[in-house]
N, C-alpha and C positions, 0 to 999 in steps of 0.2 A: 453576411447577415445570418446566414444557416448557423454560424456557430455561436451567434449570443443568443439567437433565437432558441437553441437546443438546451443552452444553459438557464436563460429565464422559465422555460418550459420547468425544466426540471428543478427549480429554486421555488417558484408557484404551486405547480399543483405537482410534485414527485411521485404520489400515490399513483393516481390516475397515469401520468406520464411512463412510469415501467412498467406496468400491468398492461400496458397495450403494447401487443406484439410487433405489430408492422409498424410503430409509433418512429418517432425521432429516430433518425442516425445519432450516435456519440462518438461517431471515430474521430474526427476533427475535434471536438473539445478533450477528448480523451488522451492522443496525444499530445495539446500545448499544456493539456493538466501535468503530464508526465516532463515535460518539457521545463516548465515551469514552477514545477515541484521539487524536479531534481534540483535548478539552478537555485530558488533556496537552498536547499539542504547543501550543500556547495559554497552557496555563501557564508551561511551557516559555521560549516566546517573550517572555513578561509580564516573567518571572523575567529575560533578558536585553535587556529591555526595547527589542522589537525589534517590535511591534504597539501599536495604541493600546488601551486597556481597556473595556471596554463588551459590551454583547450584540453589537452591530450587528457588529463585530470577528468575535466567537468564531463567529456565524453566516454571517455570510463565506468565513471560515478552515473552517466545516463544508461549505458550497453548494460550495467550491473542491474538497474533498477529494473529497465525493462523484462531483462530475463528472468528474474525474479517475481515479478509481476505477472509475467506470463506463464510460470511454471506453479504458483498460486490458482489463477486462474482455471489453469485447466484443471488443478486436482482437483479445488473447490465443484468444478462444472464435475469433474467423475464422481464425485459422492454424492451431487444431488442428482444426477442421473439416474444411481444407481440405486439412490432412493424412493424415486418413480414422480423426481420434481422437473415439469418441462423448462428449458429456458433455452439462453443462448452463450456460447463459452465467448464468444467476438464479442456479444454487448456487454458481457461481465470484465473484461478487461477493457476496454473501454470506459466505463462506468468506475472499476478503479482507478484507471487515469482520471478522470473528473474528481473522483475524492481525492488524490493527490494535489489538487488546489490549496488542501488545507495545509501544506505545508509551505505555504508563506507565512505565516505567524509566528514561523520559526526567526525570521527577521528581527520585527520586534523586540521578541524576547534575547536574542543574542546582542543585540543594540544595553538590553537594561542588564544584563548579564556582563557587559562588559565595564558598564558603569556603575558594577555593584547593587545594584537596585534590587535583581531576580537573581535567583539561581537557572542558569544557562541548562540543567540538567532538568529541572522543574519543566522549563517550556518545550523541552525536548519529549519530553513523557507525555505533556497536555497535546501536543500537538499529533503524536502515534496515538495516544485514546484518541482523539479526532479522529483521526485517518478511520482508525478503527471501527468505531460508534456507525461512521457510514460507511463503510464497506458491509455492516452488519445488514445496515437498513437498505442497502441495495440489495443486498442478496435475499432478504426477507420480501422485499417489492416485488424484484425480478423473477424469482421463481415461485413466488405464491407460497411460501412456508412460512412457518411461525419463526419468531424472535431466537429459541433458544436454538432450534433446528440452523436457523444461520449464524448463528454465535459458534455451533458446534463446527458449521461448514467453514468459519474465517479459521479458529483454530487449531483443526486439523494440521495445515501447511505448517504451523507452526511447532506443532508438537512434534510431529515427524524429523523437523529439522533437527530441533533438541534433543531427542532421541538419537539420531544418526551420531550427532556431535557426542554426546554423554556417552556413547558403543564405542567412537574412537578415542577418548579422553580415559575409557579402562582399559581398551585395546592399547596404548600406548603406554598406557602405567603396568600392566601385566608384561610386556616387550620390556619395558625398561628393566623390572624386576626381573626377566631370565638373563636378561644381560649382563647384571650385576651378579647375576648369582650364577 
């Protein structure tokens, strides 16, 4: 009961519900959001036959999510730390597992995507703005900052990756280049 209780909580009144510190636990919906999010995107992937089929796969596809997730999480927590926003790095990962619920809609849309109807790429996009949109409004709740302040805090993670990747995408083309030459 504690865990639809924590979900309806936060489906009802989310404002009030993150802004109180000692409020609800989320680890329990947190991880069957992760759980459940992965196995979309998994089916997801099945349905455009873009993973191989098996446990071995989907548990993969979950170990990937998680560590990801968790390495998110904590940066996101060290920049708003370190901008003098209190919160908690356990309930912000948490709270992304619950926003990873949205990624059942991914179904749907690979259902009309396979029957021509959608573009499978379309639903894939709506459904990461999703993810997105609220991971934005949780960090905005949870730490008491403004909108753009957690727009800034989701994207971090993400820019940094791009970055690393773009430093080895020269790093590799300059290597290729003394090779040749």
């Amino acid at each position: 009961m504690e865990f639809f209780g924590a979900l309806s909580e936060l489906i009802d009144s989310s404002k009030e519900t993150l802004e109180n510190r000692s409020g609800i636990a989320f680890a329990r919906p947190g991880l069957v959001g992760y759980a459940v999010g992965t196995l979309s995107i998994f089916i997801f992937l099945r349905m455009c036959s873009l993973v191989p089929p098996g446990l071995f796969s989907f548990l993969s596809l979950l170990a990937a999510v998680l560590a990801f997730n968790f390495f998110f999480a904590g940066v996101i927590h060290l920049f708003l730390e370190m901008t003098g926003a209190p919160g908690s790095a356990v309930r912000l990962f948490s709270l992304f597992g619950v926003g990873e619920f949205f990624w059942i809609l991914l179904l749907p849309f690979g259902f009309l995507g396979k029957l021509g109807y959608f573009n499978s790429f379309l639903g894939c996009s709506l459904c990461f703005l999703l993810v997105f949109y609220a991971r934005t409004n949780y960090i905005g709740h949870l730490y008491l900052v403004s909108r753009n302040k957690a727009l800034l805090a989701v994207w971090l993670p993400y820019a940094g990756i791009a970055t690393a990747l773009m430093a080895a995408f020269i790093y590799s083309i300059v290597w290729l280049v003394w090779m040749v030459v």
